[in-house]
C-alpha positions in Angstrom: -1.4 20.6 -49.7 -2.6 18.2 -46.9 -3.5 18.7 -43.6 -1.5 17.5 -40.7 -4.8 17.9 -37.8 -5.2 14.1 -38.4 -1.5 13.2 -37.7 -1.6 16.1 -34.6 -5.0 14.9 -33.1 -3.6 11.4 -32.7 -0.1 12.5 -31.4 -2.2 14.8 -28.8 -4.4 11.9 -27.9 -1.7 9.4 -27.3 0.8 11.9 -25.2 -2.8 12.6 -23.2 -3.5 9.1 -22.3 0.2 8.0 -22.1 0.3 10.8 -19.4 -3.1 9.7 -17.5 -1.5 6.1 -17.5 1.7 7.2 -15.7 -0.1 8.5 -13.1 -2.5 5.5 -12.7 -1.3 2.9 -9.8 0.4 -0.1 -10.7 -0.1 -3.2 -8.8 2.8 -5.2 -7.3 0.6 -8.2 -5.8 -2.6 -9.1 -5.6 -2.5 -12.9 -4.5 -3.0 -12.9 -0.9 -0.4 -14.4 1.3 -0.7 -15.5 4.9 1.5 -16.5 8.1 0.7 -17.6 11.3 3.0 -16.9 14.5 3.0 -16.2 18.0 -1.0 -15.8 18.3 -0.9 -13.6 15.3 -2.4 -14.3 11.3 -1.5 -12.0 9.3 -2.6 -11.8 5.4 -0.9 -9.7 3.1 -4.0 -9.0 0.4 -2.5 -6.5 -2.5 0.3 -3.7 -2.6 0.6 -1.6 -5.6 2.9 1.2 -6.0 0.8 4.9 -6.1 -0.9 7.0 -6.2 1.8 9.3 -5.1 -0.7 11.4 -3.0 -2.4 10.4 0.3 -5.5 12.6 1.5 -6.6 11.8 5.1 -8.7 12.6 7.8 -8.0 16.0 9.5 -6.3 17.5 6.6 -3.3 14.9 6.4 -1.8 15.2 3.1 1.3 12.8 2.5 3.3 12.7 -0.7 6.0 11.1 -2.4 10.0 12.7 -2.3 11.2 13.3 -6.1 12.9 9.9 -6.2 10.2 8.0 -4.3 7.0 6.4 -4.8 4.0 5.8 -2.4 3.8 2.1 -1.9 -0.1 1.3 -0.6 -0.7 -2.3 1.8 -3.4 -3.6 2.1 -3.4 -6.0 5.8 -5.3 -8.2 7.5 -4.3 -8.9 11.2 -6.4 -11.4 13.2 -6.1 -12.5 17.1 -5.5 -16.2 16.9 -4.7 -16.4 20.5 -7.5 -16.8 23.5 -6.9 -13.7 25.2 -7.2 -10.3 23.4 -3.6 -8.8 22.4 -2.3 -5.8 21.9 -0.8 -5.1 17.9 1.7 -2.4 16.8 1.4 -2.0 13.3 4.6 0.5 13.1 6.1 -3.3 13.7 5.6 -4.0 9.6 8.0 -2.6 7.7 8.3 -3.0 4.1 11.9 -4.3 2.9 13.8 -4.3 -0.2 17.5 -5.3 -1.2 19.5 -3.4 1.7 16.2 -1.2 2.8 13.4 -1.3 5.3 11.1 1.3 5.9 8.4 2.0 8.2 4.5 2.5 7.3 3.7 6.6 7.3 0.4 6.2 7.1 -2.0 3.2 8.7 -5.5 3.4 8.2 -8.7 1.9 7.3 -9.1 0.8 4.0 -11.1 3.4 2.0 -15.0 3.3 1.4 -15.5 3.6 -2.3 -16.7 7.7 -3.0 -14.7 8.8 0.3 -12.8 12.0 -0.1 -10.7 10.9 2.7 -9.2 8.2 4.3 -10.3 7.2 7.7 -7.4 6.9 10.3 -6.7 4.2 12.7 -4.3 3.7 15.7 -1.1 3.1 15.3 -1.3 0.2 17.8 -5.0 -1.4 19.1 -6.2 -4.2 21.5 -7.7 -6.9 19.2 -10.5 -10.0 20.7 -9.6 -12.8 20.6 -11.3 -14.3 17.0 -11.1 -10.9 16.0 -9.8 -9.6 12.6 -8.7 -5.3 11.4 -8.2 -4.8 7.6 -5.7 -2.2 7.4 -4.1 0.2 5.0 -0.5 0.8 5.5 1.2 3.4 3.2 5.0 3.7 2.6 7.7 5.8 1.1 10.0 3.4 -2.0 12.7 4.2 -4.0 10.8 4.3 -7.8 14.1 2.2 -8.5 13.1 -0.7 -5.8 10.4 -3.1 -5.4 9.2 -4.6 -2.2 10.4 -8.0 -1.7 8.7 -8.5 1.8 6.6 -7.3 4.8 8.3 -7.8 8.4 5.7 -7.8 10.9 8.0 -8.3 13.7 8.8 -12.4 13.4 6.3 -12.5 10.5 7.5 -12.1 7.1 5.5 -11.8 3.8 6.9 -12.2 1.0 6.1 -9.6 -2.0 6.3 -11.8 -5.1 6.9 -10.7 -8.6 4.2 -10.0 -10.8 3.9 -12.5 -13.2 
């Protein structure tokens, strides 16, 4: 008689990890790309689709609908004019074929061991010279990709992975 354990231990081990790398984020772009316009530069450093789960300052828990997927920014804005400006971040949406959507979440990029996320405004007064790396979080169809960011007359685009 032989023992199936072997042939059990390695299906268990497998569905684990398979399971551990569904959950794991999955990066969309990683080569920044930039555009300069009305006083504005704006670089477009990574997005990546998940984690589905966004823990924030002052208990702010956001989370993905069934058919929908956390889409995480990361943004560079920079005042390239001489006087300081005022920038609305809620003016980057994320678009796809026949969709736009709005950021849910904009904060601070995350400091590596924080339990949360530090917020920032929606909009802020930026120096002149000055540059504010941002995190801006979206809701996607898990059926879509992004295909660019919209920051009012700026667009990004969102290239495929190659």
């Amino acid at each position: 008689m032989r023992s199936t354990r072997p042939v059990r231990t390695v299906f268990l081990l497998g569905s684990l990890l398979g399971g551990f790398s569904a959950c794991a984020p999955s990066i969309l772009m990683s080569t920044p790309v930039s555009k300069r316009a009305d006083g504005w530069g704006i670089t477009l450093s990574q997005v990546k689709a998940g984690p589905d789960e966004y823990i924030g300052e002052g208990g702010v828990n956001v989370t993905a609908g069934t058919d929908e997927t956390l889409i995480w920014t990361l943004v560079s804005v920079k005042n390239e004019g001489s006087e300081e400006q005022t920038f609305s971040y809620e003016t980057c949406a994320l678009e796809g074929p026949g969709l736009s959507r709005q950021p849910l979440v904009i904060g601070r990029p995350a400091e590596a061991g924080a339990e949360v996320n530090p917020a920032a405004d929606r909009a802020e007064a930026i120096p002149p010279g000055q540059e504010r790396p941002r995190q801006l979080i979206y809701t996607f169809p898990k059926d879509q990709r992004p295909t660019r960011m919209r920051c009012d007359k700026i667009a990004l685009p969102v290239p495929a992975s190659r």
